[in-house]
N, C-alpha and C positions, 0 to 999 in steps of 0.2 A: 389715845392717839390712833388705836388698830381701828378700833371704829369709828374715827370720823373720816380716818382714810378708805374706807370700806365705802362710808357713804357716800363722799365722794363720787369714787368708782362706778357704785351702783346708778347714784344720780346722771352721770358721764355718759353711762351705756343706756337710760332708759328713756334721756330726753327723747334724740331721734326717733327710736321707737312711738313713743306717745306720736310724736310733729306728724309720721306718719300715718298714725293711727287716724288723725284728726281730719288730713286732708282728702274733700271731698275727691269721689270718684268723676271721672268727666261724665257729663252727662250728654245723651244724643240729641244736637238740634233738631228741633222741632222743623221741615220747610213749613212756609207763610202759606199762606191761601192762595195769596196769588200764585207764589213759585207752584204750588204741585197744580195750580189750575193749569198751567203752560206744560208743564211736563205731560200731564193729558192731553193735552191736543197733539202737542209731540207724538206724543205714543201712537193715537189714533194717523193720524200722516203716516206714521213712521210705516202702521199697518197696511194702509191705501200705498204706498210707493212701494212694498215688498211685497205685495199681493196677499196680502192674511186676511186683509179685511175688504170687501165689496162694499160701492158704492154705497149701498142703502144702508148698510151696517153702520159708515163710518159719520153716514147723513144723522141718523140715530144715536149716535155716540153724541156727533157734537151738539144736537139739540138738548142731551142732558145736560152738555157742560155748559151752555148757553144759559140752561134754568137753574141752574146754581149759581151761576155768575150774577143772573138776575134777583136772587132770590137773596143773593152776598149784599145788592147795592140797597134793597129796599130795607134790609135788617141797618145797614149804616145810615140809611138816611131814616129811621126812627130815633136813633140814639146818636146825634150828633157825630155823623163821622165813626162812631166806634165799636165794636162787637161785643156785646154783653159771654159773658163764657158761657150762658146755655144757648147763644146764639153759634159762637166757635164748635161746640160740639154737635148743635145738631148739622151744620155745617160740614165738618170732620167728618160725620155720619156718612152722609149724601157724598161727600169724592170717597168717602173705602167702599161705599155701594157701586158710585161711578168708574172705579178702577177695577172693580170684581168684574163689570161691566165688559170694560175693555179687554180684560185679560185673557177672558173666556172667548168672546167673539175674536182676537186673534188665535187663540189655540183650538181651534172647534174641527182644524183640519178640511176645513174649505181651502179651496184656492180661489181667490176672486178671477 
């Protein structure tokens, strides 16, 4: 009787533990290609209207984002509409290139 009340017990106290053991951690959404393509232009504006970034700088920026966006339509219209995953990453690639981009030509300590 001591031991199955024991078990019991044990069982009582060890389920929740396991339940949380089990439950995944949240994980960070990923933005879409298009959201952080828009975030980029953003930034770049955001640069031109505070004076971080000069005209030519920001003409330069957007022609990057320009050639990616181009480069996004011609990858979906090979593959019906959709991004193969070594398409997504060399993609991926090309905006943390174009954001390193941005980031520096705002911080360079110019003032346009």
């Amino acid at each position: 009787m001591r031991l199955a009340k024991f078990m019991l017990v044990a069982a009582l106290v060890a389920a929740p533990a396991l339940t949380l053991a089990q439950t995944p951690a949240p994980v960070a959404q990923k933005q879409t290609i298009r959201q952080r393509e828009f975030n980029q232009h953003r930034r770049i504006a955001n640069g031109v209207r505070s004076g971080q970034l000069r005209p030519r700088q920001a003409m330069r920026l957007a022609r990057q984002q320009r050639s990616i966006h181009r480069q996004v339509r011609m990858m979906r219209a090979r593959h019906n509409g959709r991004l193969t995953m070594k398409n997504r990453h060399a993609i991926y690639h090309r905006q943390n290139v174009a954001s390193r981009h941005i980031y520096r030509a705002r911080h360079n300590r110019r003032i346009g």
